[in-house]
C-alpha positions in Angstrom: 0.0 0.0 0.0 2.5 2.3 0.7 5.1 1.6 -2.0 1.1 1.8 -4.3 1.0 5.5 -2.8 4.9 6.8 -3.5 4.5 5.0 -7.0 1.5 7.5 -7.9 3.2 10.6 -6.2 6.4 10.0 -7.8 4.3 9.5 -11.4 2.2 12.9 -10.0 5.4 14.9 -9.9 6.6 13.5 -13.5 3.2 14.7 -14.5 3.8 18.2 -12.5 7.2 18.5 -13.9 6.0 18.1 -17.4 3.0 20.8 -17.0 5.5 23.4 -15.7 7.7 23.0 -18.4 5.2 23.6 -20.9 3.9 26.3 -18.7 7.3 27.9 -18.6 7.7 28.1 -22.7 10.5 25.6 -22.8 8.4 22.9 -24.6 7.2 23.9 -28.1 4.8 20.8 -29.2 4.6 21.0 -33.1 3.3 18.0 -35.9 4.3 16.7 -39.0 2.3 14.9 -41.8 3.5 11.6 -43.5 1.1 10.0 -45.6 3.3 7.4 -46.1 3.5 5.8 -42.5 0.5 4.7 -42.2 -0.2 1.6 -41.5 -3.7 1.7 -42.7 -4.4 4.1 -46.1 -7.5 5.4 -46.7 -8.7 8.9 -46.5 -9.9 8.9 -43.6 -6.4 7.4 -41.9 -4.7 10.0 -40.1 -1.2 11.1 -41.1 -0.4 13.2 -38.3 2.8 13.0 -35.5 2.9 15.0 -33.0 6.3 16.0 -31.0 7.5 18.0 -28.7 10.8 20.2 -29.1 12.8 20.5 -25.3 14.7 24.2 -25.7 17.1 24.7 -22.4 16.2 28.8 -21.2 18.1 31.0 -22.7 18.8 29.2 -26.3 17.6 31.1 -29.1 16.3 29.5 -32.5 19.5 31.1 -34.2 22.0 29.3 -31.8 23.6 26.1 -32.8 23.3 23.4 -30.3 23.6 19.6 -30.6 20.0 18.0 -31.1 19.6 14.9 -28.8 16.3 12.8 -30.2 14.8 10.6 -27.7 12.4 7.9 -28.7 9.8 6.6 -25.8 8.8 2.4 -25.5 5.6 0.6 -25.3 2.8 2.2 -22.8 5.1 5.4 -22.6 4.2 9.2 -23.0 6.8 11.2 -25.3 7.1 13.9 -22.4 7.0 12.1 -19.4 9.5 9.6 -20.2 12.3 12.5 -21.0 11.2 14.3 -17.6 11.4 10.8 -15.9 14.3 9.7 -17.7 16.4 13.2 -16.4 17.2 14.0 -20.6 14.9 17.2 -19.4 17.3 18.0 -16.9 21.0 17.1 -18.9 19.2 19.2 -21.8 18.9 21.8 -19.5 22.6 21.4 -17.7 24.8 20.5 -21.2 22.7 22.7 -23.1 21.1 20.6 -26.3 17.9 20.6 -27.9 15.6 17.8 -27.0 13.2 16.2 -29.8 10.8 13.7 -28.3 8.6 12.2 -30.9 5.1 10.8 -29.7 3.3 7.9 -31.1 -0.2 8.3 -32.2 -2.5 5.3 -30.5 -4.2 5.2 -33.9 -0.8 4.1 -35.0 -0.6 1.7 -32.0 -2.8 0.6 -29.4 0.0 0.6 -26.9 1.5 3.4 -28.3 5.0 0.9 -29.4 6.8 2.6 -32.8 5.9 0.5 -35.0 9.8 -0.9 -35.7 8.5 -4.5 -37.2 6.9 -3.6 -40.2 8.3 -4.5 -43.5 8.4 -0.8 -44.8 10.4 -0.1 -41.1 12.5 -2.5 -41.6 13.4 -1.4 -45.3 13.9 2.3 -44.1 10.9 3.9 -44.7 7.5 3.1 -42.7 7.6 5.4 -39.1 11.7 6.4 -39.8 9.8 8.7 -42.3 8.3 10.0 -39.5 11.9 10.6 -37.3 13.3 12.4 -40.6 10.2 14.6 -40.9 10.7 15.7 -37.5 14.5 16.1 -37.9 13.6 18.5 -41.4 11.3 20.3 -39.1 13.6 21.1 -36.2 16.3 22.1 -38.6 14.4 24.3 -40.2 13.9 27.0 -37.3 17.0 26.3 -35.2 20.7 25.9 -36.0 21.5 21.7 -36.0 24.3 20.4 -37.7 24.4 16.7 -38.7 27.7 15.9 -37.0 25.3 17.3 -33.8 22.2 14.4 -34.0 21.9 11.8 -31.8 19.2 9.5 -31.0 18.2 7.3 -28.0 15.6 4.7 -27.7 14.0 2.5 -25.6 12.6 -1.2 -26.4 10.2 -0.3 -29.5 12.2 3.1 -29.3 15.4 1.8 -29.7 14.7 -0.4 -31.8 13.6 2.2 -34.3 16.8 3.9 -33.4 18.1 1.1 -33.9 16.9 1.4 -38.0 17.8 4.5 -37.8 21.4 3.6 -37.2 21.1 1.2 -40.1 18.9 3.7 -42.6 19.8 7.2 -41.8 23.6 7.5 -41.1 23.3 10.7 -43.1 21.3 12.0 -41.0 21.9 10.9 -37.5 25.9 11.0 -35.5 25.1 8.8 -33.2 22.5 6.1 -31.5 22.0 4.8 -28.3 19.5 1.9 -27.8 18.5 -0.2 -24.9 16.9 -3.5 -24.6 16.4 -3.9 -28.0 15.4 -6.5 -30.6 18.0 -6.9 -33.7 16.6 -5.9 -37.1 14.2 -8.3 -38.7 14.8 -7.7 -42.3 13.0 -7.1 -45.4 11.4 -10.5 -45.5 11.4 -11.7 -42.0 9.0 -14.7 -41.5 8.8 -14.8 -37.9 6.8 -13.2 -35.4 8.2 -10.3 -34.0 7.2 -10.9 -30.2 8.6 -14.3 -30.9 12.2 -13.2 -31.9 11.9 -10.5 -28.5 11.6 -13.8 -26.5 14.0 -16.3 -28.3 16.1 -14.2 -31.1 15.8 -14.6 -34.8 15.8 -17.6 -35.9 18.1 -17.6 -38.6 21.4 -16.5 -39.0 21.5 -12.5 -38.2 23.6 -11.3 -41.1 20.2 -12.6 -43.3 18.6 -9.5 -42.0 21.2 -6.9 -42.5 19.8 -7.0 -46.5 23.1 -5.4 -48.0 23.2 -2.3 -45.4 26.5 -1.3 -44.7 27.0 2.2 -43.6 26.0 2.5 -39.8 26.3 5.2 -37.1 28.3 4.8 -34.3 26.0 2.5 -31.7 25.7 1.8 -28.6 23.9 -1.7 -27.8 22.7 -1.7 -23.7 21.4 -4.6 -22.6 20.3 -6.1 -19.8 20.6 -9.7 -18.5 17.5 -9.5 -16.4 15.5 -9.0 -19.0 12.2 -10.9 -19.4 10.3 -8.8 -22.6 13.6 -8.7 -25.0 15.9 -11.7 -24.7 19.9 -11.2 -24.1 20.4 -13.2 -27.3 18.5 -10.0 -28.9 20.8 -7.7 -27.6 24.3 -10.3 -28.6 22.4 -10.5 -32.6 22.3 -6.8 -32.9 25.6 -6.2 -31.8 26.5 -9.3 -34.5 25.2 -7.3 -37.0 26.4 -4.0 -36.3 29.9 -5.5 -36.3 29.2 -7.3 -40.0 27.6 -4.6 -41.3 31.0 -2.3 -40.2 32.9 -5.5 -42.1 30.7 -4.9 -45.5 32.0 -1.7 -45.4 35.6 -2.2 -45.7 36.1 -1.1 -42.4 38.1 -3.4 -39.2 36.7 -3.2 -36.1 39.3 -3.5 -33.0 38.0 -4.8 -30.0 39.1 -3.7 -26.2 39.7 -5.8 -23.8 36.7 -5.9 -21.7 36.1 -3.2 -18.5 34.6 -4.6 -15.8 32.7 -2.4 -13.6 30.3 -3.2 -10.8 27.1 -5.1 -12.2 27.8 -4.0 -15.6 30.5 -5.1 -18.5 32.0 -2.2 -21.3 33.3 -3.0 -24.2 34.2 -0.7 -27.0 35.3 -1.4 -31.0 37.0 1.3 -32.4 37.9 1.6 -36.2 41.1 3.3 -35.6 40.5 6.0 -33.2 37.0 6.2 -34.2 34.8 5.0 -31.4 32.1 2.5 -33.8 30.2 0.6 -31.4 30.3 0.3 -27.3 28.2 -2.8 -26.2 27.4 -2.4 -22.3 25.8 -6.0 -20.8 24.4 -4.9 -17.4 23.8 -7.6 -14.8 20.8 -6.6 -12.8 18.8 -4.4 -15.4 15.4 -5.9 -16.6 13.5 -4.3 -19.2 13.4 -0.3 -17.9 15.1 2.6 -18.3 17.3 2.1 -14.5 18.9 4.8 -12.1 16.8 7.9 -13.3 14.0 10.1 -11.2 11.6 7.3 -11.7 7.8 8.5 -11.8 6.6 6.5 -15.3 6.1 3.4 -16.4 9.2 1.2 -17.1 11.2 4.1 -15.4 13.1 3.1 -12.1 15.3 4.6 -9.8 17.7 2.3 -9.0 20.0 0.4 -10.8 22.8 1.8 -13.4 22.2 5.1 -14.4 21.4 4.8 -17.9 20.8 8.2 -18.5 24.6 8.9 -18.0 26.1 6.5 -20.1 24.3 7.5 -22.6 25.1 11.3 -22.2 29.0 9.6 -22.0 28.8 7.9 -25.1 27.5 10.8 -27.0 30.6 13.3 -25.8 32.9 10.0 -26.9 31.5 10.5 -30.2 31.1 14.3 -30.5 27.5 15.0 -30.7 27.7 16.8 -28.0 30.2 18.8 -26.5 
């Protein structure tokens, strides 16, 4: 009963946190139209995102700034989960732009991107929708390329994750956690069967000739009952043989071992390609933030860090 009660305050001052920020002018909520994401066509089938734009104080439309995209998970609200998360607050503190798409339910019942769908997983589908935010954005405040980065969560990241794969031009760097590996153009299986078990054929089938890729980093955790460990060891499989197809040799460090959690980074010469990070105790939630929405917790690695870390190690932001 009383854990019951400090769950709903702590989801209460999320929700108060989120209210004041919009109240305050530092949330600028904005849409796009994409006809071609919909899942269902028709005229009356909406083609309308909504998403709202996180602009530290201070930071006029004019000023360049690094442009930090965050992408929400199943049963998640855009807003809440970057308040609950603490990217609200490092936006504020590091001074980046904050882009936090929302999905419509009409796309989704539960509200999950949807990342399985052939058109998704060919490039196009709702990574039409990410770019038509990005275009947006870009067009009323100063963003550079070399200045994008993108984080995702479960269905989140693993759009991010397709991003990575589909939009190097337009994205520096992605960070995804407890995420599924990419399906393919003509993946047979169901996708909530390859979350539990993997995919079921050799993962290099699904890469379909991609080869450029953003710098990634693949989080994962061991605890995880919704998205297997095997999907995080596949994705990481095919980040390193899509890096292979083009041309490029990926040097392994030897692994750092930190409490509860295991670091290891590839680097293609100096250049930082992909950091995989297997943490012990971490289920399937976004760990050691403020807490206050669903799959949000408190304790546990701060996620929210390492993902800030990884994006200095690869220059999105400062």
């Amino acid at each position: 009963m009383f854990a019951r009660l400090l769950l709903l305050l702590a989801r209460l001052r999320t929700w108060l946190q989120v209210r004041l920020g919009l109240w305050r002018g530092q949330w600028r909520r904005r849409q796009v139209s994409v006809p071609s994401a919909r899942l269902f066509p028709g005229p009356l089938a909406s083609a309308a995102w909504s998403y709202g734009l996180y602009c530290p104080a201070g930071l006029r439309d004019d000023s360049p700034a690094p442009l930090v995209v965050l992408l929400h998970g199943c049963r998640q609200r855009a807003l809440g989960f970057a308040v609950a998360s603490g990217f609200t607050h490092a936006a504020g503190a590091q001074r980046f732009r904050l882009l936090c798409p929302q999905q419509r339910r009409r796309a989704n019942l539960w509200r999950c991107w949807n990342w399985f769908t052939p058109a998704a997983q060919r490039g196009a589908g709702e990574l039409d929708v990410v770019r038509a935010m990005l275009d947006d954005v870009t067009s009323n405040a100063g963003v550079a390329v070399s200045a994008v980065g993108v984080v995702g969560l479960s269905a989140g990241g693993a759009l991010a994750a397709l991003l990575a794969f589909h939009a190097a031009d337009r994205v520096a760097a992605v960070v995804v956690v407890a995420t599924p590996p990419l399906l393919g153009r003509l993946n047979m299986q169901d996708p909530r069967d390859v979350m539990k078990r993997g995919l079921a054929v050799p993962p290099v089938l699904a890469l379909s000739g991609q080869a450029a890729r953003a710098p990634l980093m693949v989080v994962q955790g061991r605890a995880d009952t919704v998205v297997a460990p095997i999907c995080g060891e596949q994705l990481v499989e095919q980040a390193c043989r899509a890096s292979e197809r083009s041309g490029a040799t990926l040097q392994a460090s030897a692994p750092q071992i930190e409490p509860g959690a295991q670091v290891t980074d590839h680097r293609v010469g100096e250049t930082l390609a992909l950091r995989v990070v297997w943490i012990e105790a971490l289920g399937h939630a976004w760990s050691g933030a403020q807490g206050g929405h669903p799959y949000v917790e408190q304790e546990g690695d701060r996620l929210t860090e390492r993902a800030l870390q990884f994006l200095r190690d690869t220059h999105v932001l400062g």
